[in-house]
C-alpha positions as MATLAB code, in Angstrom:
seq = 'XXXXXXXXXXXXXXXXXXXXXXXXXXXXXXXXXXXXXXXXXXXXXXXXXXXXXXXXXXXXXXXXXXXXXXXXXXXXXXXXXXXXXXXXXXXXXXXXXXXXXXXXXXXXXXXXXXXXXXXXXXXXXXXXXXXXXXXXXXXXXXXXXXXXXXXXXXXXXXXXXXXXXXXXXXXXXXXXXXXXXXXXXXXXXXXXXXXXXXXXXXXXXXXXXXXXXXXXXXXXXXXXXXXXXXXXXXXXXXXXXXXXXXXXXXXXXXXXXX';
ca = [
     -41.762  -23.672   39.372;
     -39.239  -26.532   40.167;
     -40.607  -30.062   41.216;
     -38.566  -31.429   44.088;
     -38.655  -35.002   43.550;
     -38.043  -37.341   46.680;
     -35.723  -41.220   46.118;
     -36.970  -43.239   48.488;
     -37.063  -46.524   49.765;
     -36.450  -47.213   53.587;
     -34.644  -50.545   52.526;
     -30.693  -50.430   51.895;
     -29.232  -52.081   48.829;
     -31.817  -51.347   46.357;
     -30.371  -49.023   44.318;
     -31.447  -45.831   45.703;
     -28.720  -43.452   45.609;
     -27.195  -45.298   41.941;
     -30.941  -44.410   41.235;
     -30.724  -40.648   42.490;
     -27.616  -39.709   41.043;
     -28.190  -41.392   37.080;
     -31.434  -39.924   37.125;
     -29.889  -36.407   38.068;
     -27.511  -36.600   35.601;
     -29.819  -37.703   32.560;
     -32.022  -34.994   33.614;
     -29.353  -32.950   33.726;
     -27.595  -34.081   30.236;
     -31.058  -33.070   28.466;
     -30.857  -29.232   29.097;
     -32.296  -29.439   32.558;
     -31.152  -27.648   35.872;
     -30.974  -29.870   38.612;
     -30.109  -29.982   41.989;
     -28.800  -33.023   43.657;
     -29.315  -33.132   47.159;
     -28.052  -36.183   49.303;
     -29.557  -36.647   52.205;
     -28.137  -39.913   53.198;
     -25.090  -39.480   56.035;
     -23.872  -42.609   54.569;
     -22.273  -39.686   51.652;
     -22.800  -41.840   48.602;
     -24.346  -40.226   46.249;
     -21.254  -37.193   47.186;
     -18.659  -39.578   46.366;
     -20.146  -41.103   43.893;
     -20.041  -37.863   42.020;
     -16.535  -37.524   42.523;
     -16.699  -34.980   45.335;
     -14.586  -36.225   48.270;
     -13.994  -33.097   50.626;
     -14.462  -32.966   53.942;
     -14.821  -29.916   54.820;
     -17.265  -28.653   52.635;
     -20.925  -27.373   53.606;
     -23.242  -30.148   53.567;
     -26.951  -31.121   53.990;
     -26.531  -31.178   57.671;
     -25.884  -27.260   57.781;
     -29.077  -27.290   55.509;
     -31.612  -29.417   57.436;
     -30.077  -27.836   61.040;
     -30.808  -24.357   59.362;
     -27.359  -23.240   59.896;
     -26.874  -22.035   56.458;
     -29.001  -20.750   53.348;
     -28.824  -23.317   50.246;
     -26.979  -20.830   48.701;
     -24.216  -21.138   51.126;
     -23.756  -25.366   50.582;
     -23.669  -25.392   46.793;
     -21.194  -27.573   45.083;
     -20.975  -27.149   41.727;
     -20.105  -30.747   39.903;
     -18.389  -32.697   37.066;
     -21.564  -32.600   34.764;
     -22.740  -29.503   33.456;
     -26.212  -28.595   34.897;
     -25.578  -30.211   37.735;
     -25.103  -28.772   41.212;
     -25.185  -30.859   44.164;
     -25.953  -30.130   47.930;
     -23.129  -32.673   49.626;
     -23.732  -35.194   53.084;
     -21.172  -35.520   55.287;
     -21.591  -37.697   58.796;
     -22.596  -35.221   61.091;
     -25.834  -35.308   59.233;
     -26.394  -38.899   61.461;
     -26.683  -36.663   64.369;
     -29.629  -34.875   62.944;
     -31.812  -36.912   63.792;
     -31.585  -36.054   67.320;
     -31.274  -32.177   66.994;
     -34.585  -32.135   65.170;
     -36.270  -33.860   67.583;
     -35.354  -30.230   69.598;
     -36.829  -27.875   67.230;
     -39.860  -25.881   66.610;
     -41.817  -27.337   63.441;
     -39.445  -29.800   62.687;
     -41.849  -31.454   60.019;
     -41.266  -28.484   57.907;
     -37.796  -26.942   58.109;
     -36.439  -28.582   55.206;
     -39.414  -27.220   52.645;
     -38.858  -23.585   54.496;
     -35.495  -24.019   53.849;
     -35.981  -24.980   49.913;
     -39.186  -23.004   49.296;
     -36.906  -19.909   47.996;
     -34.757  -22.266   45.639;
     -37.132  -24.460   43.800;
     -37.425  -21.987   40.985;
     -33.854  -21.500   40.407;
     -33.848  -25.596   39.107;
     -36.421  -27.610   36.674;
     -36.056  -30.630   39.034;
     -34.200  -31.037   42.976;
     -33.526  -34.644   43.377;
     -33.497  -35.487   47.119;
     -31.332  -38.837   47.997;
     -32.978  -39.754   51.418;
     -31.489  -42.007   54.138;
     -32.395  -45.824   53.718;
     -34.958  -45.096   57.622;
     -38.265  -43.241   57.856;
     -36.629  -40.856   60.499;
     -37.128  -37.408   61.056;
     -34.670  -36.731   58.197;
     -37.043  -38.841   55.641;
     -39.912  -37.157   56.650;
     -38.991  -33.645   55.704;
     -37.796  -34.360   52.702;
     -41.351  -36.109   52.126;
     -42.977  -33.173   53.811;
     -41.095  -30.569   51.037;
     -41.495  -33.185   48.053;
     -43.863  -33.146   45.403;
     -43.181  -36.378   44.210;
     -41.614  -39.617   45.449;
     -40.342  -42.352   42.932;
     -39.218  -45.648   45.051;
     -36.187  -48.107   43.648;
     -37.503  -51.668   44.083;
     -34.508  -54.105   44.438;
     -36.357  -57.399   42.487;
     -36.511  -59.607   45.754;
     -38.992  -60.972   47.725;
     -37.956  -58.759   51.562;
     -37.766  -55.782   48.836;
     -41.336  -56.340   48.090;
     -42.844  -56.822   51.824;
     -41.525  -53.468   52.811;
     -43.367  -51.554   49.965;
     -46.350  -51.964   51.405;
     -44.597  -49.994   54.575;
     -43.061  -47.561   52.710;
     -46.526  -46.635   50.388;
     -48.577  -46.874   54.069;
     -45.823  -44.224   55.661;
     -46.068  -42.394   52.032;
     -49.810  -42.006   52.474;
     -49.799  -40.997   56.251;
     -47.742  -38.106   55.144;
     -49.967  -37.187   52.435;
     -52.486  -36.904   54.723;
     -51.366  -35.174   57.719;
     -48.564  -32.723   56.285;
     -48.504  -32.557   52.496;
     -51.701  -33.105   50.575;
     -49.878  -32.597   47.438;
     -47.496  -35.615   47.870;
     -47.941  -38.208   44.791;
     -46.419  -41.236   44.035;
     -44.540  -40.764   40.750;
     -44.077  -44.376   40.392;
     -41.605  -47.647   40.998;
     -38.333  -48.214   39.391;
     -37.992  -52.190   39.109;
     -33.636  -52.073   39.875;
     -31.091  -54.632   40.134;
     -33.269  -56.772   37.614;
     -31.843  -60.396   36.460;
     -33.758  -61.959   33.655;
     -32.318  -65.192   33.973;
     -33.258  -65.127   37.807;
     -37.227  -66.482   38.217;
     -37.498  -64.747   41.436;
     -36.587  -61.545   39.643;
     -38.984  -62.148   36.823;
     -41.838  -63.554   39.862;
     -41.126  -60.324   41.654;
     -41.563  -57.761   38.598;
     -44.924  -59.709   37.873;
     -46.173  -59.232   41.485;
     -45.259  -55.609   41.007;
     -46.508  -54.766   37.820;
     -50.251  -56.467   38.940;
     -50.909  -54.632   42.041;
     -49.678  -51.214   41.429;
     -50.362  -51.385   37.726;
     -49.747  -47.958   36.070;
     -47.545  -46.794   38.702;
     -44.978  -49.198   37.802;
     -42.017  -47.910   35.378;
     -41.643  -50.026   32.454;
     -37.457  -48.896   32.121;
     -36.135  -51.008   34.499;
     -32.241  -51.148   35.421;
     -30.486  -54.472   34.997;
     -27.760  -55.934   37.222;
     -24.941  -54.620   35.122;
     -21.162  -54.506   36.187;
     -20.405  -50.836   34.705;
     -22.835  -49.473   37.116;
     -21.204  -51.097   40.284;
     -17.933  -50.388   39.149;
     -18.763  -46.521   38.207;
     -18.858  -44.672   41.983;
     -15.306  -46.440   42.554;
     -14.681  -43.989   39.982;
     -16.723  -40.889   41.214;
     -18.374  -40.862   37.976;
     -22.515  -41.702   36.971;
     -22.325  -44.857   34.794;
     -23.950  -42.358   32.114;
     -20.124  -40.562   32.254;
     -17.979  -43.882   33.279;
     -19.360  -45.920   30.249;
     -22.148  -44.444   27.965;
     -22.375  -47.180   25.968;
     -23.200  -50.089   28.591;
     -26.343  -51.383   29.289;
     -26.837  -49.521   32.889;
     -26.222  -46.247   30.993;
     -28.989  -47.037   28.756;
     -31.547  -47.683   31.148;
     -31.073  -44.841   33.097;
     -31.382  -43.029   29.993;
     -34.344  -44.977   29.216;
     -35.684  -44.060   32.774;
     -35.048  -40.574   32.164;
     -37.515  -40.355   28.938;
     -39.874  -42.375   30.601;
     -39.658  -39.587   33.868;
     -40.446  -36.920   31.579;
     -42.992  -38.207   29.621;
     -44.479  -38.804   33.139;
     -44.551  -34.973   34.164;
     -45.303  -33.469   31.396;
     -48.182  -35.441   30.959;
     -49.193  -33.997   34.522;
     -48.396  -30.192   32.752;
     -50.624  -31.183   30.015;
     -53.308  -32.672   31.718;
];
């Protein structure tokens, strides 16, 4: 059975999509199947894979339930890797779901016949706890959060794990928090380093120890429509991703084992 694996963090800027789409394809480079899904109407993670047509099925035909996920594949540069584009009309959503008949649940329905056809679906949510957000919490079994190393970053966690743990408890009991990726980290910068401190002592083991650097090859890479772990392999923002990767899968199968 696939995991479907939630990036979340209702906070633009922190790295959440650069997050989504590394992570997919280090999963992916490793001999997994994955499916990318981007959420976010904003269409980064999309582009920043390279894909750049319009006209295309997207995630808006998949959360309005006018097509089957097997209708909106796109298959991608990476091998492994398929991705379910955004487009803008997914914006619109919002207010079309408000409509609808069990609109909590129409994105699991919709996924709940796929999830064994990939080891892992990524989900690239919208920087808002909307309507959109909370289906993709409501089909996830997992949600890992980027944490931009910043003081603002940090006061909204507490939001986002409070929202996190409402939804565990009203419409998926078997949501867990995977765990925090520390991102856009700056050793030199001492409210960085305060920040990753604060982090690591409240929420302990939940807390990755890869974390992703400020790095200039992964800012430059979706100019490029390539994953810094394709643009430049050998920088420093490919590495941690990589890193973060190992560290991910140690993580779950630990949960088979256990």
């Amino acid at each position: 059975m696939g995991r479907i694996i939630a990036i979340a963090n209702q906070k633009g800027g922190v790295g959440k999509t650069t997050t989504a789409v590394n992570l997919a394809t280090a999963l992916a480079a490793v001999n997994n199947k994955i499916l990318l899904i981007d959420m976010d109407p904003q269409s980064n993670a999309t582009t920043g894979l390279g894909i750049y047509q319009q006209n295309l099925n997207n995630s808006y035909d998949l959360i309005t339930q006018s097509k089957t996920l097997a209708e909106i594949f796109t298959r991608t540069q990476i091998p492994g890797l398929t991705i379910i584009p955004s487009h803008i009309d997914l914006a619109g959503a919002e207010i079309e779901l408000v409509q609808m008949q069990n609109r909590e649940f129409i994105l699991k329905e919709s996924l709940s016949s796929y999830k064994n056809m990939f080891d892992y679906i990524i989900v690239d949510c919208p920087p808002s706890m909307g309507l959109v957000t909370l289906n993709v919490l409501v089909a996830a079994d997992g949600v890992l959060i980027p944490l931009q190393c910043e003081y603002y970053a940090l006061e909204g966690l507490g939001y986002l794990l409070n929202s996190i743990g409402k939804i565990k408890k009203n419409y998926n009991k078997n949501l867990e928090l995977i765990g925090i990726v520390l991102t856009m980290f700056d050793k030199r910068n001492t409210l960085c380093q305060s920040v990753a401190r604060d982090v690591y002592a409240h929420m302990r083991d939940k807390v990755f120890f890869s974390v992703i650097p400020r790095n200039v090859k992964i800012s430059e890479s979706p100019s490029h429509g390539r994953p810094v772990l394709i643009y430049d392999v050998k920088s420093i923002g490919a590495y941690a991703y990589m890193e973060l990767a190992k560290e991910f899968l140690k993580k779950e199968n630990y949960k088979k084992e256990v």
